[in-house]
C-alpha positions as CSV (number, residue, x, y, z in Angstrom):
1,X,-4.8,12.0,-12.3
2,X,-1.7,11.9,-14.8
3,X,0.0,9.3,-16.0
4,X,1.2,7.7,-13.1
5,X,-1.6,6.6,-10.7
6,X,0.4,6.9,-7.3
7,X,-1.9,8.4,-4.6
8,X,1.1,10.2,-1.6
9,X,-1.0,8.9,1.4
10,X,-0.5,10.5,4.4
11,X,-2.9,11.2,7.7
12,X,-5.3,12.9,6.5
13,X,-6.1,10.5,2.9
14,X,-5.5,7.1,4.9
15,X,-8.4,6.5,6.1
16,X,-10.5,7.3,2.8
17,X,-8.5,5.3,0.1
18,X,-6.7,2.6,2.7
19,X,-9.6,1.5,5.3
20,X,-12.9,2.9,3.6
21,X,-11.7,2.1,-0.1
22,X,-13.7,-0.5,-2.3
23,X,-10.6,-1.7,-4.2
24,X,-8.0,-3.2,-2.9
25,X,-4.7,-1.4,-2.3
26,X,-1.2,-1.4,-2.3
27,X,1.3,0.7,-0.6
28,X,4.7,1.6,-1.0
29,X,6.7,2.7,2.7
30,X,9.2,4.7,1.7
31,X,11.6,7.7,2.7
32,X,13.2,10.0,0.6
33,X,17.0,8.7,1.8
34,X,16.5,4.9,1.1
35,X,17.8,3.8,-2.2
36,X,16.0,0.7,-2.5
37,X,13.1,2.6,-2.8
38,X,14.5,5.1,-5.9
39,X,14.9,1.9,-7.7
40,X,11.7,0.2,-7.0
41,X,9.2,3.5,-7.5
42,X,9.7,3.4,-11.6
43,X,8.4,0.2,-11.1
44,X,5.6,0.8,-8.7
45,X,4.5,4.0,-11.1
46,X,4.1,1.5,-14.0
47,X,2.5,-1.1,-12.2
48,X,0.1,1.8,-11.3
49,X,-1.3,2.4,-14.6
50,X,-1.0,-1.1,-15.8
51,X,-3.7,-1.7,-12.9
52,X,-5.3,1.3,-12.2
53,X,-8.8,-0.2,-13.0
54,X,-8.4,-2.6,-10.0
55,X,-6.1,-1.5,-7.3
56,X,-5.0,2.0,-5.9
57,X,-1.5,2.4,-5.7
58,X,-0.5,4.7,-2.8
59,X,2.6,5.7,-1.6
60,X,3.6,6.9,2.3
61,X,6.3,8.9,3.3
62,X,7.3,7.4,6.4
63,X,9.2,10.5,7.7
64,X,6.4,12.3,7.3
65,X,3.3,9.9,8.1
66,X,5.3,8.3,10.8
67,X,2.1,6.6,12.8
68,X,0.6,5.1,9.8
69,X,3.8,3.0,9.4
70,X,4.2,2.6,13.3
71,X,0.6,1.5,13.4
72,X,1.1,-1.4,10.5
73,X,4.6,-2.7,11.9
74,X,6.6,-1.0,8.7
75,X,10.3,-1.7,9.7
76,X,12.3,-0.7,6.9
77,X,11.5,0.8,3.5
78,X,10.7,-0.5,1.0
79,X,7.9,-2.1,2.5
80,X,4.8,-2.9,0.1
81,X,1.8,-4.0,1.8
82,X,-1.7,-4.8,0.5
83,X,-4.6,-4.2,2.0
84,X,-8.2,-5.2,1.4
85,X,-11.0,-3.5,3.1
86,X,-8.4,-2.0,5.1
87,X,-7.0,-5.2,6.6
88,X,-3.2,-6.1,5.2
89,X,-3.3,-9.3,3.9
90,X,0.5,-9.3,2.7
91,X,3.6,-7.6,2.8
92,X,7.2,-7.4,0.9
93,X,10.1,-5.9,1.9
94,X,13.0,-4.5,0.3
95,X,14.4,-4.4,-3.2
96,X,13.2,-7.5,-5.1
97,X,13.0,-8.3,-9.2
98,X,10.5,-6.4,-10.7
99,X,8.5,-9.2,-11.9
100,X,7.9,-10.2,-8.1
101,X,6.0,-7.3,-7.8
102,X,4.2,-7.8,-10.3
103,X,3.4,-11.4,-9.9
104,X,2.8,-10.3,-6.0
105,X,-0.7,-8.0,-7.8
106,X,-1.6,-10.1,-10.3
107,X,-2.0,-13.3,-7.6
108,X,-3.8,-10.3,-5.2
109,X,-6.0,-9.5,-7.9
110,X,-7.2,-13.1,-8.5
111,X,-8.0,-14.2,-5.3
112,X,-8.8,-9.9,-4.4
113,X,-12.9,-10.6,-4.9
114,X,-13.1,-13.5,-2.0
115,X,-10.6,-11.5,0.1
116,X,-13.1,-8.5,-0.2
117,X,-15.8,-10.8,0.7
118,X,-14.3,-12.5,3.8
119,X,-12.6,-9.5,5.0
120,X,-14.2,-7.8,8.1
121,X,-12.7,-4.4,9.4
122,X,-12.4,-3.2,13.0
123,X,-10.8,0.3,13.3
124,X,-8.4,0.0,16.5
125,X,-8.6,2.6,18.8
126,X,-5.9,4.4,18.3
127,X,-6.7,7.3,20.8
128,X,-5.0,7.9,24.3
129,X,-8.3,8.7,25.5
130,X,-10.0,5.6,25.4
């Protein structure tokens, strides 16, 4: 990877870094037309390398990965959620001060080894077959 340690998730990565991952994860909603989301990415970017030993930052284009962000009740952009073992364990939304963010990892991180521990994951059926 470069620099910045943004992963662009989409339908065909989710399941690999989001629900089978090891790490926790954070993820960015956005789409291309929402400003909130220009301002917050430098942000998100830094964060990325800041913690890239300890969380994977993705990103999802919700015009583009639509039923991921139907699936996890994404409402508006920008929506950061963060997931462990696949499971989201908390959300933000919209344009908030930088340090928020920030603070919003770092508290993830601490308690991120008992979430990990105590999180279970049930893929939903998400089929129309079932």
């Amino acid at each position: 990877m470069s620099e910045e340690e943004v992963i662009k998730l989409d339908d065909y990565n989710w399941e690999t870094y989001v629900e089978k991952g090891v790490i926790p994860v954070i993820v960015m909603f956005s789409s291309p037309t929402c400003a909130f989301c220009a301002q917050m990415r430098p942000y998100f970017r830094q964060y990325s390398v800041e913690f890239k030993e300890k969380v994977v930052f993705g990103e999802v284009d919700v015009s583009k990965s639509p039923t991921i962000a139907s699936r996890y009740g994404v409402m508006g952009t920008p929506t950061f959620k963060f997931f462990c073992k696949g499971h989201p364990v908390h959300e933000m939304v919209g344009a908030f001060y930088p340090s928020l963010l920030k603070k919003y990892i770092e508290e993830h991180l601490l308690y991120g080894e008992k979430c990990v521990e105590n999180a279970t994951w049930s893929a939903p059926d998400i089929s129309g077959y079932a």
